[in-house]
C-alpha positions in Angstrom: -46.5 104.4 138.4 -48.5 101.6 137.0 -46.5 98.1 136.7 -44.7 97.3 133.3 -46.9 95.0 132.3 -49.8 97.6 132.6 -47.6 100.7 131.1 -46.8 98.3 128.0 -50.3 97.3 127.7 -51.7 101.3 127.9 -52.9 102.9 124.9 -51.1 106.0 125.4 -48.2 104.1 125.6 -48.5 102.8 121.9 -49.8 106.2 121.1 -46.1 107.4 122.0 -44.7 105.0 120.3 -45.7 105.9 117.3 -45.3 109.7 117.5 -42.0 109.3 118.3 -41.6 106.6 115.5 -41.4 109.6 112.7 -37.9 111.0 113.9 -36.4 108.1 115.0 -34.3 107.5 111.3 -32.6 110.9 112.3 -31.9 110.3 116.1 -30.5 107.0 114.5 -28.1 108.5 111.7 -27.1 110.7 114.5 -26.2 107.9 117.2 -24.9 105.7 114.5 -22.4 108.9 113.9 -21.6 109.4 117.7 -20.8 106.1 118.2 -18.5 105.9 115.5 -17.2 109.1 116.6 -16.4 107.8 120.4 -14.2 105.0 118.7 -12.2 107.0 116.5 -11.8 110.0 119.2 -9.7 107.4 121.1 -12.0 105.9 123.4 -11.9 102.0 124.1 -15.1 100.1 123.3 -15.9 99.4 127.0 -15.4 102.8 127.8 -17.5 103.9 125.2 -21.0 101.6 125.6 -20.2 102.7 129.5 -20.4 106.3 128.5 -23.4 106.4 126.0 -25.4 104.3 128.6 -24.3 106.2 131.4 -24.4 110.0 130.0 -27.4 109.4 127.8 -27.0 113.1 126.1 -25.9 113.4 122.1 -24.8 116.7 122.1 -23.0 117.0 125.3 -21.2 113.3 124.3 -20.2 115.1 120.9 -19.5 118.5 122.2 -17.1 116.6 124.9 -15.4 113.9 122.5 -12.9 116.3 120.7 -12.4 118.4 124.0 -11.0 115.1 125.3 -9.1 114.4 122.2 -7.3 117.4 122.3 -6.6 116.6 126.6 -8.7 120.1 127.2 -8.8 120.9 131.0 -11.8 118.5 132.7 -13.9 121.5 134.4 -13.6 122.9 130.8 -15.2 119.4 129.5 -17.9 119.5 132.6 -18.9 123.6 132.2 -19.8 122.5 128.2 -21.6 119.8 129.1 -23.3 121.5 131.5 -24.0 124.4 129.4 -26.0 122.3 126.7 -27.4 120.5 128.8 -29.0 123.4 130.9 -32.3 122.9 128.8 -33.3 120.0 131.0 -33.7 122.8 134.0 -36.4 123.9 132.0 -37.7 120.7 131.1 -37.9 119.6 134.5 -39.8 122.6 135.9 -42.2 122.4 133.2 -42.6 118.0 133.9 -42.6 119.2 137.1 -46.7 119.1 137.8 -46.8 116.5 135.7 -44.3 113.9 137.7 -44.0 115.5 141.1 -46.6 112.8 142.7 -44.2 110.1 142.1 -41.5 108.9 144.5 -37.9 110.1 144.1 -36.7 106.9 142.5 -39.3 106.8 139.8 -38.7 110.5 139.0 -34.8 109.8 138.6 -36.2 107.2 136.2 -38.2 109.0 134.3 -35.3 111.8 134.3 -32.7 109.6 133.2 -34.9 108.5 129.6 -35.9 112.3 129.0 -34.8 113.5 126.0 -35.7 116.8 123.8 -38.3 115.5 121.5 -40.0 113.8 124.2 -40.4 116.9 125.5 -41.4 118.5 122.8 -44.0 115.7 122.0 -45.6 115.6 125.4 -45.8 119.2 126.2 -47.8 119.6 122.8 -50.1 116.4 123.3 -50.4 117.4 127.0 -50.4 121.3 128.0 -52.0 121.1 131.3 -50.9 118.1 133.7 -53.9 115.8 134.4 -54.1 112.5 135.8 -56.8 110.7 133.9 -55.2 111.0 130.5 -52.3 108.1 130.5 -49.7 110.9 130.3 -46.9 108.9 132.3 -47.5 106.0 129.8 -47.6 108.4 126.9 -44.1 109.6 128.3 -42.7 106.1 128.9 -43.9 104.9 125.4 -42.2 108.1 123.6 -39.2 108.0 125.7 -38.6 104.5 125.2 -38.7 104.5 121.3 -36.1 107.4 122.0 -33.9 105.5 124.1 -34.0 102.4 121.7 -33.6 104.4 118.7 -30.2 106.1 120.3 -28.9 103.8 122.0 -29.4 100.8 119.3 -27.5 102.5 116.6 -24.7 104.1 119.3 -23.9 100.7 120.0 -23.8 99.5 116.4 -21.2 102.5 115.3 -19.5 101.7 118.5 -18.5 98.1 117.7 -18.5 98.6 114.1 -16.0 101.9 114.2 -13.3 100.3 112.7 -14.8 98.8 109.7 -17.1 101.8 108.9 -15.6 103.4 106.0 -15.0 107.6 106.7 -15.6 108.3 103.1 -19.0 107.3 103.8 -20.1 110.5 105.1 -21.6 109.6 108.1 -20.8 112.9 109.9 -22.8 115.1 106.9 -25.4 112.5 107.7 -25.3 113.4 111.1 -25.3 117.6 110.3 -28.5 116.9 108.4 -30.1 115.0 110.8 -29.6 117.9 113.5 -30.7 120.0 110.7 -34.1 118.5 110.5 -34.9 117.9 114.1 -33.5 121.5 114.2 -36.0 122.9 111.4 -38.5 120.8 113.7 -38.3 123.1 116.4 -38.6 126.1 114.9 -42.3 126.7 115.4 -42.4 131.1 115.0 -40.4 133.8 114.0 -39.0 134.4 117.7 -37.6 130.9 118.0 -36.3 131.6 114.6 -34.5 134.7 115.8 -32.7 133.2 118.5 -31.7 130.3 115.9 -30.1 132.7 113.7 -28.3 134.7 116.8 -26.9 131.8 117.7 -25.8 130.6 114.4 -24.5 134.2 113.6 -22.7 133.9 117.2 -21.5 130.5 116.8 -20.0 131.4 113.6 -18.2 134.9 114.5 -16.3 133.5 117.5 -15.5 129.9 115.6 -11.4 130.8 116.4 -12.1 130.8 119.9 -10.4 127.6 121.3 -11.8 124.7 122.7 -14.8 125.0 121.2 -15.9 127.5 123.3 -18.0 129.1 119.8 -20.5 126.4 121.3 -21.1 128.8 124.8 -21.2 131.7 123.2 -24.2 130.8 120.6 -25.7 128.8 123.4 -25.3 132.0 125.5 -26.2 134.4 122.8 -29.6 132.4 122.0 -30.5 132.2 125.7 -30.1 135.7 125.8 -32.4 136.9 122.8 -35.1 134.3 124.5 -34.8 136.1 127.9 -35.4 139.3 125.9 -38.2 138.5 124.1 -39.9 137.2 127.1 -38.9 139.7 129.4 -40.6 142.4 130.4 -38.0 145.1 129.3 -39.0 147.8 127.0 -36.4 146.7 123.9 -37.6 143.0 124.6 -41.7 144.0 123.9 -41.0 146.3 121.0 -38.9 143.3 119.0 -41.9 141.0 120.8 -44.1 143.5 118.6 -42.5 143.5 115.8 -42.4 139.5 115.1 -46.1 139.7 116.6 -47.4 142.0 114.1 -45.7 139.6 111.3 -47.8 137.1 111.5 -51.8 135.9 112.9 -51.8 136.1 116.6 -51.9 133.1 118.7 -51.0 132.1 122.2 -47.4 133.0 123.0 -45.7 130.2 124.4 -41.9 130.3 126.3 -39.3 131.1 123.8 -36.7 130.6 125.9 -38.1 126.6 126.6 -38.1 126.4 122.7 -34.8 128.0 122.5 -33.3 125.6 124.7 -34.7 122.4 122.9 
């Protein structure tokens, strides 16, 4: 990679910047609610800045808080987290022509400040890996207005917990701001499928304990992507049916949309 200097100083750096810009207010509202939420599940403050630095992952730090509260089993707390956080095996394959010419310890680097909407914003600016087109410094610039907007906020609800007010709402706050980044995602009617199997699933086995409703929609949308871009004979008559629904276009992964 080029120095810091000359990554800070790139065009495509700024350009990422500013992409990512329009969704930092919800990553915010949503760190701002997770690091309230670390305090108030029980967690000390040092403990807590430790784990948002450390883990870097919102919805495996809030799918793991109340498993902790409640002392659930620790390879019960590891298997969720690993479960939501399977979408980065896909994100990785796909950086993988993009990155792969860069030493170990830079890719860990560049690993460690991925996030979902960086993916999503550099896989639409950049569908074919290149190497004249500034994409690493795209990458860093959206991937550090990520990490800033997380991790700023996190560490604001994290030492403010106790004088944050409850009644304020924060966690709706933080439901609507997975709700638009959500929304975001949904690009055709086959990623909108899988959202609303996994919402149907995620719902239906809700009484399961710890919070194992999470797996099962998880597993339930995986499972209606693998169909859909399968090659079975159920999977390309439901691939036809959304197909002839709207204009054709080129069919992209749904299963890598499915697990942003």
């Amino acid at each position: 990679m080029h120095s810091l200097s000359q990554t800070l100083r790139h065009a495509q750096f700024r350009e990422g910047v500013r992409e990512m810009s329009g969704v930092t207010l919800g990553i915010a509202a949503w760190g701002l609610v997770t690091g309230v939420a670390m305090v108030k599940g029980g967690l000390s403050i040092p403990l807590a800045l430790l784990m948002t630095f450390v883990v870097y992952a919102g919805s495996a730090q809030l799918a793991a808080l109340p498993l902790m509260m409640v002392g659930t089993p620790v390879w019960v707390i590891w298997a969720t987290a690993l479960c939501i956080n399977l979408r980065f095996v896909i994100f990785s394959a796909q950086w993988r022509p993009y990155f792969m010419r860069y030493g170990l310890r830079d890719r860990l680097v560049l690993g460690y400040v991925s996030g979902d909407l960086t993916y999503v914003l550099f896989m639409k600016r950049f569908p074919e890996a290149r190497d004249d087109e500034g994409q690493i410094e795209y990458f860093m610039g959206a991937a550090s207005a990520n990490w800033l907007s997380w991790q700023i906020p996190v560490v604001v609800g994290i030492l403010l917990a106790d004088v944050i007010p409850t009644h304020w709402g924060l966690g709706f706050a933080g439901v609507l701001a997975l709700l638009g980044l959500t929304y975001s995602l949904i690009s055709d009617r086959a990623t909108a499928l899988a959202a609303v199997v996994a919402g149907a699933a995620a719902v239906a086995a809700f009484a399961l304990p710890l919070r194992l409703h999470i797996v099962v929609a998880i597993a339930a949308a995986v499972c209606v992507g693998l169909m859909i871009d399968g090659g079975g004979d159920a999977g390309r008559r439901l691939r036809a049916a959304l197909e002839r629904a709207r204009p054709s276009r080129p069919r992209e992964s749904t299963v890598e949309k499915v697990a942003t």
